[in-house]
NUKOL-405895 format. One line per 4 residues: number of its first residue (from 0); their letters; for each residue x, y, z of N, C-alpha, C, O, CB. Coordinates in Angstrom, 2 decimals, always signed. Glycine has a CB too. Example, Ala and Ser with C-alpha at 12.3 -4.5 7.8 and 13.67 -1.06 7.14 Angstrom:
% residues 2
0) AS) +13.19 -5.69 +7.80 +12.30 -4.50 +7.80 +13.20 -3.30 +7.80 +14.24 -3.32 +8.46 +11.31 -4.47 +9.05 | +12.85 -2.25 +7.08 +13.67 -1.06 +7.14 +12.90 +0.03 +7.87 +13.41 +1.14 +8.04 +14.08 -0.60 +5.72 .
END
This chain:
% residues 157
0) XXXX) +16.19 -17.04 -17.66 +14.96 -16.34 -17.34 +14.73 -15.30 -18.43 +15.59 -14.47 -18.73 +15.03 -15.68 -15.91 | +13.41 -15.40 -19.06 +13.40 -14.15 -19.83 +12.65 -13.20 -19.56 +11.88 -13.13 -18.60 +13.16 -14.30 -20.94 | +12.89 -12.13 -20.67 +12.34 -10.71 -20.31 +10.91 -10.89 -19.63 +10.70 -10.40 -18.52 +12.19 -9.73 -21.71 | +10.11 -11.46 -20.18 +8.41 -11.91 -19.80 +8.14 -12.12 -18.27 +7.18 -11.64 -17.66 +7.95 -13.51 -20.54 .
4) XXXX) +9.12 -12.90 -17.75 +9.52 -13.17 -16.40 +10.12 -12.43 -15.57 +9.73 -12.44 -14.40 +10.14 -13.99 -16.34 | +11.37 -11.49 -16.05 +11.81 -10.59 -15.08 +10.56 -9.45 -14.81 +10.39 -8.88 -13.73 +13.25 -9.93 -15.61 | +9.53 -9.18 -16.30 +8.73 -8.40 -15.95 +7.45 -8.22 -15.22 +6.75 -7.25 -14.95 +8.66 -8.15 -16.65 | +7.35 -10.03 -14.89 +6.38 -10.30 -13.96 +5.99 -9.78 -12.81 +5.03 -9.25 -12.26 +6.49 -11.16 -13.69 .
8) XXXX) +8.24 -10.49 -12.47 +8.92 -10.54 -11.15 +8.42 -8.95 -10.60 +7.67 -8.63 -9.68 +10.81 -10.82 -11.32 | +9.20 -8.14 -11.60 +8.89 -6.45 -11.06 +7.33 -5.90 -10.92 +6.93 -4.93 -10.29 +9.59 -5.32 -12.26 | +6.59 -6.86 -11.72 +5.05 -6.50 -11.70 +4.27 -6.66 -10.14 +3.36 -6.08 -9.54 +4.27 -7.62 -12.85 | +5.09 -7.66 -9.90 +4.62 -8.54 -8.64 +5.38 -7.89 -7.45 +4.84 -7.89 -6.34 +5.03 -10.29 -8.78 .
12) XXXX) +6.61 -7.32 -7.64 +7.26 -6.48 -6.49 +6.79 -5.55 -6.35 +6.84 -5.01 -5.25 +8.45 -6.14 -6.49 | +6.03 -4.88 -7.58 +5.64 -3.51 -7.41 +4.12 -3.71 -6.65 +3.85 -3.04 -5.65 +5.61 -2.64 -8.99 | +3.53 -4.30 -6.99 +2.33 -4.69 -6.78 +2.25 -4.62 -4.75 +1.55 -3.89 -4.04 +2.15 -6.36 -7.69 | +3.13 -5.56 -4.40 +3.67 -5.83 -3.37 +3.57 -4.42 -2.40 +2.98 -4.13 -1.36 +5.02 -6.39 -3.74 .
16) XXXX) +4.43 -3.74 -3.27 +5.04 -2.49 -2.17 +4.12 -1.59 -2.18 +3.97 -0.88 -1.18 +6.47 -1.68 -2.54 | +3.15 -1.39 -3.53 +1.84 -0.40 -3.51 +0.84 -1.11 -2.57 -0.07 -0.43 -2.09 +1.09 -0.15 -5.14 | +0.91 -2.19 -2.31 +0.31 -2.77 -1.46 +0.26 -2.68 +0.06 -0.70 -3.10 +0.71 +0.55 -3.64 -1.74 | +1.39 -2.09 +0.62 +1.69 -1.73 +1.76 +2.20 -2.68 +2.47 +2.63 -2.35 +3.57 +0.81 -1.23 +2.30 .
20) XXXX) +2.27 -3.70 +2.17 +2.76 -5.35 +3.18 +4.31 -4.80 +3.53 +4.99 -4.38 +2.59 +2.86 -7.39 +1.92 | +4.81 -4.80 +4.81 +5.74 -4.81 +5.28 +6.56 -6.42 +5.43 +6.70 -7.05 +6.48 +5.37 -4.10 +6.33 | +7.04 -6.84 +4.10 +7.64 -8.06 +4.16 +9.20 -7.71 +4.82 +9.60 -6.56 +5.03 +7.62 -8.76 +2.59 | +10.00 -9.03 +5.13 +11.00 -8.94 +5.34 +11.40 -9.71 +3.91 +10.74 -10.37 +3.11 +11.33 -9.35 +6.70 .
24) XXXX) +13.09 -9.23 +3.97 +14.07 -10.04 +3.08 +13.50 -11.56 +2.74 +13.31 -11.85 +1.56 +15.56 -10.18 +3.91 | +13.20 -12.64 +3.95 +13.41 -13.64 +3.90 +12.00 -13.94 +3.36 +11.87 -14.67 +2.37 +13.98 -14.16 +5.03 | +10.86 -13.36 +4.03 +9.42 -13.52 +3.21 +9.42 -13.26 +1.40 +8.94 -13.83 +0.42 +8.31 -12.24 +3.93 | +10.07 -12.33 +1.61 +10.66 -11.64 +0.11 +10.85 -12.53 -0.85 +10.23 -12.52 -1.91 +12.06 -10.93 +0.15 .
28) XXXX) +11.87 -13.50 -0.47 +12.43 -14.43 -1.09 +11.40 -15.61 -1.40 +11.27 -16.13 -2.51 +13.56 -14.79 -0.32 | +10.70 -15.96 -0.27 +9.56 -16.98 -0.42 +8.82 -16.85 -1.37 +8.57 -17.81 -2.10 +8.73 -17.06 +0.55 | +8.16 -15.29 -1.65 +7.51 -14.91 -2.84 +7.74 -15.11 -3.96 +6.97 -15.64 -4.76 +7.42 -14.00 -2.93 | +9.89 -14.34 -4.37 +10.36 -14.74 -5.45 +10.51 -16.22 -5.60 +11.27 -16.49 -6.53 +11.45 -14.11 -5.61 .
32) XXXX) +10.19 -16.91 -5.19 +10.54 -18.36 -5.17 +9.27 -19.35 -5.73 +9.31 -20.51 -6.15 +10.93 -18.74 -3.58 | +8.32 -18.58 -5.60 +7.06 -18.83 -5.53 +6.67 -18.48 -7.06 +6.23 -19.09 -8.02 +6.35 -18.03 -4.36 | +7.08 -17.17 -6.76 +6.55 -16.34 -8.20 +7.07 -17.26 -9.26 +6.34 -17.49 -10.23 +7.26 -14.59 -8.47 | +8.63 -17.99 -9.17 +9.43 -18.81 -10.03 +8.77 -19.38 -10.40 +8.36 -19.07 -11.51 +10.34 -19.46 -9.75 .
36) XXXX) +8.17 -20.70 -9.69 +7.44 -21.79 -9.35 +6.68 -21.44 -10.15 +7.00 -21.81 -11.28 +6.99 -22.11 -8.10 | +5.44 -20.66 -10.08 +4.48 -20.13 -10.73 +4.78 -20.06 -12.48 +4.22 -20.76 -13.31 +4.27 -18.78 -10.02 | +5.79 -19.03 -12.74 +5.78 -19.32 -13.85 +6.23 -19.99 -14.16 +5.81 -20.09 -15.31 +5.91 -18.83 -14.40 | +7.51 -21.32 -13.90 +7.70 -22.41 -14.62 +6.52 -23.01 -15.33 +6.56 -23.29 -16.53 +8.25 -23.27 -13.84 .
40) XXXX) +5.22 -23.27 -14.37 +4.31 -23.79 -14.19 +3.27 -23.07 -15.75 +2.46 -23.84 -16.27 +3.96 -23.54 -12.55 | +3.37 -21.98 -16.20 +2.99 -21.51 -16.60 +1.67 -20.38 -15.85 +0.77 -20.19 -16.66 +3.01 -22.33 -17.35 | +1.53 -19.89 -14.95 +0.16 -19.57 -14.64 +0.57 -17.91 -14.50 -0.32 -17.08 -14.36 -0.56 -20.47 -13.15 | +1.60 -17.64 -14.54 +1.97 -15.97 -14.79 +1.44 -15.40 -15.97 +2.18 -14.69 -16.65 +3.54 -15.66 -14.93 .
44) XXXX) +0.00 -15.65 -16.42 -0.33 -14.70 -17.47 -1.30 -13.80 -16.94 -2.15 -14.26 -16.18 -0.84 -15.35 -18.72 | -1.29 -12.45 -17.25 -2.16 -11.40 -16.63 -3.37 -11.82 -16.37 -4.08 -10.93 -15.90 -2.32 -10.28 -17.38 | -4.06 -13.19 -16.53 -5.58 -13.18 -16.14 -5.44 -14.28 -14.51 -6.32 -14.63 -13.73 -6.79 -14.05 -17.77 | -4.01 -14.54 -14.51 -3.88 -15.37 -13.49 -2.89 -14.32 -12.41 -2.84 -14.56 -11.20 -3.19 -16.92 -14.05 .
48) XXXX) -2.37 -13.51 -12.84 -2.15 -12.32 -11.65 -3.12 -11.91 -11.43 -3.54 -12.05 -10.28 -1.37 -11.17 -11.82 | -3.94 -11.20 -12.43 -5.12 -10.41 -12.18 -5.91 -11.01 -10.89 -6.23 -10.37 -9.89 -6.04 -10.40 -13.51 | -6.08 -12.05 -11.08 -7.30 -12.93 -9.83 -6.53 -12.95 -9.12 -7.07 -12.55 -8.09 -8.06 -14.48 -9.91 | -5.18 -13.23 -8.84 -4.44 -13.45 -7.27 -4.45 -12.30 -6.87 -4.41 -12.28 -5.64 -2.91 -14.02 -7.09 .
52) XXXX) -4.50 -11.06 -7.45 -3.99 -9.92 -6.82 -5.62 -9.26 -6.38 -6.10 -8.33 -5.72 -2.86 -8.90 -7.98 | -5.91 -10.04 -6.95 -7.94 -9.15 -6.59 -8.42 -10.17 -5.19 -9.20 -9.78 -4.32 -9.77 -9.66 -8.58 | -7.75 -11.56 -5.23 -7.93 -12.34 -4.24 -7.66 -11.56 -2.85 -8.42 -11.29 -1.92 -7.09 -13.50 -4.46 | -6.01 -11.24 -3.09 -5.51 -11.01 -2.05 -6.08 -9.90 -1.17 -6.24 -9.88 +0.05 -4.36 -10.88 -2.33 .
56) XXXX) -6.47 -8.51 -2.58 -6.49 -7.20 -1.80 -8.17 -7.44 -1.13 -8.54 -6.64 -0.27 -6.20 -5.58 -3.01 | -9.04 -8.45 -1.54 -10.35 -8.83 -0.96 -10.34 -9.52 +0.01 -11.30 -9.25 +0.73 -11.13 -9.41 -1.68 | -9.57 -10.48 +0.50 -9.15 -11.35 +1.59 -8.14 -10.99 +2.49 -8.10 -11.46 +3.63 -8.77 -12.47 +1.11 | -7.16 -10.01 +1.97 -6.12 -9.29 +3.04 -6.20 -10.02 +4.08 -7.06 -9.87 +4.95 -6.38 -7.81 +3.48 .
60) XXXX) -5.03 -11.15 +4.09 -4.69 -11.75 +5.76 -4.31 -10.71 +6.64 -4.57 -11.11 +7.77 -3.40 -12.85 +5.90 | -3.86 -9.67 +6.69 -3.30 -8.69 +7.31 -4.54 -8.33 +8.17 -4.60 -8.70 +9.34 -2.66 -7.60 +6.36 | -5.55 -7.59 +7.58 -6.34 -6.72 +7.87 -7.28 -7.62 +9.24 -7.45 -8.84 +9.29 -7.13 -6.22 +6.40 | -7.82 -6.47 +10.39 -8.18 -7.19 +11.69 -9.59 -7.44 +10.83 -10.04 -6.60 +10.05 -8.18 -6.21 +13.44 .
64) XXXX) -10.39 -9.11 +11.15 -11.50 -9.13 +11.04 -12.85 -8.70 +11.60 -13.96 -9.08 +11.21 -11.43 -9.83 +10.96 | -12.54 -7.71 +12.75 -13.56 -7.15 +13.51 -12.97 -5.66 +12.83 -11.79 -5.41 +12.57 -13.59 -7.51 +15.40 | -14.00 -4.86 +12.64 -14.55 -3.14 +12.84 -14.60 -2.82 +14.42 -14.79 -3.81 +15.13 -16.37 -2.84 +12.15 | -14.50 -1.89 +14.91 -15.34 -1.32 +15.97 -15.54 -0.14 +16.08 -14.75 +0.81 +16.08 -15.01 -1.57 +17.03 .
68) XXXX) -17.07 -0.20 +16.21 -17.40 +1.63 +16.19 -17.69 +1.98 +17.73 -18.37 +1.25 +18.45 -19.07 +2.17 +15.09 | -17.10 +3.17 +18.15 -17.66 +3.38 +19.86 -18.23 +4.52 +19.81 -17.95 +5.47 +19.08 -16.52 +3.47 +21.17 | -19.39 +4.40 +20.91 -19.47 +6.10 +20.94 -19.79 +6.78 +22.56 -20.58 +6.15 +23.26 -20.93 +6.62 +19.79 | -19.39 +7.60 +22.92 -19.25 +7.64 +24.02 -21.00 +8.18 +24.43 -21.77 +8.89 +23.79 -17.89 +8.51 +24.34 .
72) XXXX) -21.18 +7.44 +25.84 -22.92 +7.53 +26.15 -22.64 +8.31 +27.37 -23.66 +8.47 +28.04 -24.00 +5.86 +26.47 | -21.87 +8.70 +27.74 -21.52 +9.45 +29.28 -20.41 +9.95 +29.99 -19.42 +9.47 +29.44 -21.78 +8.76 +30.16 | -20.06 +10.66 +30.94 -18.15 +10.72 +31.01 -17.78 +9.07 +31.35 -16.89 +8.76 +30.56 -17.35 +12.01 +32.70 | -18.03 +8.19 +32.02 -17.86 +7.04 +32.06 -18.32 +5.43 +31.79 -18.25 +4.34 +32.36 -17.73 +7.24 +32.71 .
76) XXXX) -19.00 +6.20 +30.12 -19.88 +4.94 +29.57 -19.91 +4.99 +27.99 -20.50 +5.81 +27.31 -21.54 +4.99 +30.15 | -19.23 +4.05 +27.61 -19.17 +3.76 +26.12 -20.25 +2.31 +25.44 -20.37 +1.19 +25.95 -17.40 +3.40 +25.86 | -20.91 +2.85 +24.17 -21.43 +1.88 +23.55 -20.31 +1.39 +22.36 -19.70 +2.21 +21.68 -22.83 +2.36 +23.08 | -20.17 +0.01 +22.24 -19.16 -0.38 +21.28 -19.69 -1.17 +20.22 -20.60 -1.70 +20.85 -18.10 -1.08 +21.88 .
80) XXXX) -19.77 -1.62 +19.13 -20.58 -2.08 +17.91 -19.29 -2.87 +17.17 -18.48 -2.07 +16.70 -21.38 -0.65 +16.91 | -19.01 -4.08 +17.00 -18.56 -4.71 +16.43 -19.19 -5.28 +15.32 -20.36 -5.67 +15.26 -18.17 -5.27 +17.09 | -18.17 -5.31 +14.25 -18.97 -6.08 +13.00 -17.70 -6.65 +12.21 -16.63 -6.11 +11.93 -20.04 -4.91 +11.88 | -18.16 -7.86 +11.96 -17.39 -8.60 +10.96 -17.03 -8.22 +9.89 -17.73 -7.33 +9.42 -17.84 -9.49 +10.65 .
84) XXXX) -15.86 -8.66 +9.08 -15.34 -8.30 +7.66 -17.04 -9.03 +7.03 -17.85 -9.58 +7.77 -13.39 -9.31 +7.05 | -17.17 -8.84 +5.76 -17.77 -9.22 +5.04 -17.25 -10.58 +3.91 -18.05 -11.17 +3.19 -18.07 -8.09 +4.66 | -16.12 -10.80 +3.95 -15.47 -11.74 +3.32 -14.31 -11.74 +4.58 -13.89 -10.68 +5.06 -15.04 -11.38 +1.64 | -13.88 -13.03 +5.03 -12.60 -13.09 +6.13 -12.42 -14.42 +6.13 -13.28 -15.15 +5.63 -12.82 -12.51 +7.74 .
88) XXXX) -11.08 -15.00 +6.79 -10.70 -15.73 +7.11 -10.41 -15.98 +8.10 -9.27 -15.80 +8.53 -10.27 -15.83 +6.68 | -11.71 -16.67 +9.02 -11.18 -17.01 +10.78 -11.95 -16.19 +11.41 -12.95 -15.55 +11.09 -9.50 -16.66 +11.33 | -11.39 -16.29 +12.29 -12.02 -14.71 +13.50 -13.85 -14.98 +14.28 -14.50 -14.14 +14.90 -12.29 -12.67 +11.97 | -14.14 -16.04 +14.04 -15.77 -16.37 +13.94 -16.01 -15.95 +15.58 -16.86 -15.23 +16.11 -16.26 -18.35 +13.45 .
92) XXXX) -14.61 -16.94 +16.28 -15.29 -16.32 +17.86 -14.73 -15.65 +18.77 -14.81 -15.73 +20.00 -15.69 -17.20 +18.72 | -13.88 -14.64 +17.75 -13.33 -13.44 +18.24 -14.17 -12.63 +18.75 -13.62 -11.77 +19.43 -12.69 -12.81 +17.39 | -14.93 -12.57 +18.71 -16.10 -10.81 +19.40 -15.87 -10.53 +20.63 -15.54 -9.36 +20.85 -18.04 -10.90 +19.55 | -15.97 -11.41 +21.70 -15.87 -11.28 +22.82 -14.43 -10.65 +23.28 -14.25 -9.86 +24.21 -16.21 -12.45 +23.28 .
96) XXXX) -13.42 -11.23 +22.37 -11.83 -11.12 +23.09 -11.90 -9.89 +22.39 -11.34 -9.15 +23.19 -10.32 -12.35 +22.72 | -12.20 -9.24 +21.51 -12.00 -8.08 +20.44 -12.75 -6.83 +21.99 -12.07 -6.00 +22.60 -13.31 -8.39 +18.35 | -13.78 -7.03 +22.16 -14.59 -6.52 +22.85 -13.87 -6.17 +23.93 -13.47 -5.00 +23.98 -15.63 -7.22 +23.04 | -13.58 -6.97 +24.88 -12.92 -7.00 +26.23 -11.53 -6.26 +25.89 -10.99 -5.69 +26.84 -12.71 -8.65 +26.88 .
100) XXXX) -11.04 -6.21 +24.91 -9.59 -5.57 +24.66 -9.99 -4.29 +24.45 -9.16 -3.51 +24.91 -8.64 -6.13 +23.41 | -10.69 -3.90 +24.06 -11.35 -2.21 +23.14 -11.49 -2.15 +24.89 -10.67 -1.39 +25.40 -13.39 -2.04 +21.56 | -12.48 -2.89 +25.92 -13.14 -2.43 +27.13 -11.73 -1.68 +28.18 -11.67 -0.69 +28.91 -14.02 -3.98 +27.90 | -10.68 -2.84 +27.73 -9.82 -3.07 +28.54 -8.63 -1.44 +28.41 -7.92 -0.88 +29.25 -9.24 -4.70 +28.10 .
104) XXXX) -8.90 -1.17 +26.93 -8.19 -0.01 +26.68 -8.73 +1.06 +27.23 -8.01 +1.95 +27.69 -8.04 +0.21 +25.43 | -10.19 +1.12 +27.24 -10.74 +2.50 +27.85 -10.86 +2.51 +29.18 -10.98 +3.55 +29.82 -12.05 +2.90 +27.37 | -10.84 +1.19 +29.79 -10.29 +1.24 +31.16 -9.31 +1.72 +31.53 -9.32 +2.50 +32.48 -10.13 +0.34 +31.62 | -8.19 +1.42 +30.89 -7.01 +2.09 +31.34 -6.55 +3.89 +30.95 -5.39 +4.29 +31.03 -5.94 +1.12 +30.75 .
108) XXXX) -7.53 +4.64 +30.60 -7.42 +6.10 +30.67 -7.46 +6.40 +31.90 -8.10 +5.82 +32.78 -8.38 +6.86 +29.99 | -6.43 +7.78 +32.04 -6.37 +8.54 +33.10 -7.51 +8.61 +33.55 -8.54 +8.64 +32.88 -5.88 +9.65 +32.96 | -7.39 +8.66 +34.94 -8.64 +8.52 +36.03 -9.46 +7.21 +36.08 -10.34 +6.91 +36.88 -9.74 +9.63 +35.71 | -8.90 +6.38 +34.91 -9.92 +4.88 +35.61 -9.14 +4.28 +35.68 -7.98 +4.60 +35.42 -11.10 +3.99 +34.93 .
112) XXXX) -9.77 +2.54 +36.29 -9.10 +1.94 +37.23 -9.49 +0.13 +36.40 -8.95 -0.95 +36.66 -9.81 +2.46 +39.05 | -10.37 +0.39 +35.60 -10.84 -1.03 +35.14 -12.14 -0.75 +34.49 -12.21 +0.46 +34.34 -11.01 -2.15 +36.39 | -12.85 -1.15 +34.18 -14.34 -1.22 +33.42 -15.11 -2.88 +34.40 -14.76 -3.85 +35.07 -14.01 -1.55 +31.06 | -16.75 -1.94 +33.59 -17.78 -3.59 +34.06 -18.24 -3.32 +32.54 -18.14 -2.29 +31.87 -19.49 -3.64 +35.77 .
116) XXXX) -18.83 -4.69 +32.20 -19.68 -4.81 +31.15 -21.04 -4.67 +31.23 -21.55 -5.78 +31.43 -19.50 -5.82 +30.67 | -21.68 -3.98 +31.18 -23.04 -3.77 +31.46 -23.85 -4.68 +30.59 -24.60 -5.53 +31.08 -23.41 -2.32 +31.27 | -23.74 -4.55 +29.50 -24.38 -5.43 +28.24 -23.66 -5.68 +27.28 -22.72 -4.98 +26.90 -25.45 -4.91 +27.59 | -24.22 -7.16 +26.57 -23.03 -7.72 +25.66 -24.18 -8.93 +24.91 -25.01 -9.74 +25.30 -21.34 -8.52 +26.78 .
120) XXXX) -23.57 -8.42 +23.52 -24.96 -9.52 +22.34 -24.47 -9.74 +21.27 -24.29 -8.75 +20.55 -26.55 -8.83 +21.75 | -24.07 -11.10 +20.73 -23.89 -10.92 +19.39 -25.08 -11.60 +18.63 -26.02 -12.33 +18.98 -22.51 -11.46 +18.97 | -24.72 -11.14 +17.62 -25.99 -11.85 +16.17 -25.29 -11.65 +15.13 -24.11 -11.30 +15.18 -27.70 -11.00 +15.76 | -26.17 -11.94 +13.70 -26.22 -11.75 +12.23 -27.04 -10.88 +11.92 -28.25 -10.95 +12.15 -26.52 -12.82 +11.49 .
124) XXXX) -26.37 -9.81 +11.26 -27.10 -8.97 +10.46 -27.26 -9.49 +9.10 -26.30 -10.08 +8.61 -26.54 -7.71 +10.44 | -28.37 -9.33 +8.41 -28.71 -10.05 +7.04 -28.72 -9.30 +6.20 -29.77 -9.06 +5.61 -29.85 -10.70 +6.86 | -26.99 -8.41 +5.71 -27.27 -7.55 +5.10 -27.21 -8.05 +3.93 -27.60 -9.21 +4.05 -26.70 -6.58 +5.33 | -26.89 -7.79 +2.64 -26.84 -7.97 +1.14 -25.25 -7.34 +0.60 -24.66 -6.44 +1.20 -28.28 -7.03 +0.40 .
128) XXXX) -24.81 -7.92 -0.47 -25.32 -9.93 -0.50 -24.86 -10.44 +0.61 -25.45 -11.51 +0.74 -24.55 -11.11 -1.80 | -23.76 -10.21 +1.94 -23.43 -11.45 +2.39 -23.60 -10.80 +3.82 -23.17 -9.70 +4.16 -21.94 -12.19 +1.86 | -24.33 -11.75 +4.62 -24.54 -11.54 +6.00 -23.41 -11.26 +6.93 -22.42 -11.92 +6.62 -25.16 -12.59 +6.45 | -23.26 -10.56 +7.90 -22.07 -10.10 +8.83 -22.64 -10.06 +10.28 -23.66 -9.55 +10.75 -21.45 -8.54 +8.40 .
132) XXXX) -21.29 -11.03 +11.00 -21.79 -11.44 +12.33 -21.78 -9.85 +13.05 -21.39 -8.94 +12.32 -20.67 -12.74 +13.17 | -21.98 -9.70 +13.71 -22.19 -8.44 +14.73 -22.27 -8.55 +16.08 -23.03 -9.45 +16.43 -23.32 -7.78 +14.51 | -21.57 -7.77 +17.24 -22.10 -7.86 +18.50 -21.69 -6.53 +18.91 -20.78 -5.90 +18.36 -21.63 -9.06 +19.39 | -22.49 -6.06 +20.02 -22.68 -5.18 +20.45 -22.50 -5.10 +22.08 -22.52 -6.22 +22.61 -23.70 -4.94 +19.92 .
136) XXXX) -22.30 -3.86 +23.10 -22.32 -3.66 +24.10 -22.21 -2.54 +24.50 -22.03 -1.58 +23.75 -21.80 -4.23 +24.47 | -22.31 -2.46 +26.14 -22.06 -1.53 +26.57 -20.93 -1.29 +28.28 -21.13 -1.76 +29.41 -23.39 -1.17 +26.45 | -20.14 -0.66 +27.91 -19.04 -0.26 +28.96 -19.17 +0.71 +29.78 -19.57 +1.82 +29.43 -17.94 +0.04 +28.46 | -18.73 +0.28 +31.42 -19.09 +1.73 +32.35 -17.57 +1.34 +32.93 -17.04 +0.26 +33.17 -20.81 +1.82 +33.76 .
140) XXXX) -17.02 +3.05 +33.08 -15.31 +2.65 +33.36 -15.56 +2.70 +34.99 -16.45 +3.28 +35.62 -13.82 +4.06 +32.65 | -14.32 +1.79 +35.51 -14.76 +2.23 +37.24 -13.66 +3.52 +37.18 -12.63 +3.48 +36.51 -14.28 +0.70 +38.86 | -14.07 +4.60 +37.98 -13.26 +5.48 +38.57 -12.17 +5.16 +39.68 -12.39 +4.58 +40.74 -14.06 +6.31 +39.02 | -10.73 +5.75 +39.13 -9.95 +5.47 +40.64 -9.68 +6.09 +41.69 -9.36 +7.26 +41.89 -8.94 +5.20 +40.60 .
144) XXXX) -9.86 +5.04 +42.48 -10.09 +5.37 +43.89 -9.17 +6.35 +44.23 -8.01 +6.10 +43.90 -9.98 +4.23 +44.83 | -9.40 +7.49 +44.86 -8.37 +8.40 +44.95 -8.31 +8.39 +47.11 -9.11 +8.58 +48.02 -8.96 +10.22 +43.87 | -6.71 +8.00 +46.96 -6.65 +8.04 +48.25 -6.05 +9.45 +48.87 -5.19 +10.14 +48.33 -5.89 +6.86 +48.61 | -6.66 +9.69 +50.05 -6.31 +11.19 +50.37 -4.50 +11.06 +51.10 -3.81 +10.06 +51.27 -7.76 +11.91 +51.78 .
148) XXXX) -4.28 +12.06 +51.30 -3.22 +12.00 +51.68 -2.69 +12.98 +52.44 -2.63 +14.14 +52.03 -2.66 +11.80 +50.86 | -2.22 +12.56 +53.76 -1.72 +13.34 +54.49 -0.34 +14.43 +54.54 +0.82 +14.14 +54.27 -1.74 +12.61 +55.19 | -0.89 +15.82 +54.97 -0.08 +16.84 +54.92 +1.61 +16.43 +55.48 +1.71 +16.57 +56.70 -0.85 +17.95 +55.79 | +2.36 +16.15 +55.07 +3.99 +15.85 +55.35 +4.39 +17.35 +56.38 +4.16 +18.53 +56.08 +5.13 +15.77 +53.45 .
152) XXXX) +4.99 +16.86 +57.56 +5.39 +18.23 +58.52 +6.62 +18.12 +58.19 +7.06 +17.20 +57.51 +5.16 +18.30 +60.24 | +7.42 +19.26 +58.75 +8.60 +19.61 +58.18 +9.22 +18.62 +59.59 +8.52 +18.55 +60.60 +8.99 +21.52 +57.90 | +10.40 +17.98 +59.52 +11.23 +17.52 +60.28 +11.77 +18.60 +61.34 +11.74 +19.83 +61.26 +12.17 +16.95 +59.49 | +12.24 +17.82 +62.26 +13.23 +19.20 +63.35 +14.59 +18.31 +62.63 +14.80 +17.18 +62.19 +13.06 +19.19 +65.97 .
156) X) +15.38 +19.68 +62.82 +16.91 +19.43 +62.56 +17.12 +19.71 +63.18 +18.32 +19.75 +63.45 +17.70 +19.71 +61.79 .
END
């Protein structure tokens, strides 16, 4: 292996870790194995890192393909605004499950008991250059039922 290559290797580890990816050992290895592959192959020259590494940090498998913005409309009513990555992989008919999980979290704050969906819409926004699916709604939390409770008397001993 020569110098050209070990300096890839470290180009590509470093790259890696400024990157934030929490790999394990064994993923680790897949990479170096890869990275090998790669340059046997010849394609380790800076204009062919350059594009994988601009690929990756634009496509990030990691990153969730829904946004959500909320804002609260009342003590027990949230509007929620979902919007698509602008470049992604997958996720097309996620909105709903994304939605119901965000609903499902603010249901479960102290003092509530569950949520209703009041309103729920998705579409395309046609923004520039590339259109992004969007849906929107609105959440009312149910309050929990608070049961009263009777005064405990002291026992006879």
């Amino acid at each position: 292996m020569g110098k050209s290559t070990l300096r890839m290797l470290a180009a590509c580890a470093l790259c890696g870790a400024l990157s934030g990816c929490g790999l394990t050992a064994r993923e680790w290895g897949g990479g170096v194995a890869g990275v090998l592959v790669a340059s046997d192959a010849g394609y380790l020259k800076a204009p062919f890192v350059g594009a994988a590494y601009l690929f990756y940090t634009v496509l990030d498998p990691a990153a969730p393909n829904w946004g959500i913005e909320e804002a609260r409309q009342g003590e027990d009513r949230y509007a929620l605004v979902l919007t698509m990555k602008a470049i992604h992989s997958g996720g097309d008919g996620e909105a709903r499950q994304v939605f119901g999980r965000r609903a499902a979290q603010l249901g479960r704050q102290e003092g509530f008991e569950g949520y209703d969906i009041l309103s729920y819409q998705e579409g395309v926004e046609s923004t520039r250059p590339v259109a992004r699916k969007v849906a929107y709604g609105e959440v009312r939390l149910r309050r929990a039922a608070v049961v009263p409770t009777a005064p405990v008397a002291d026992s006879p001993r």
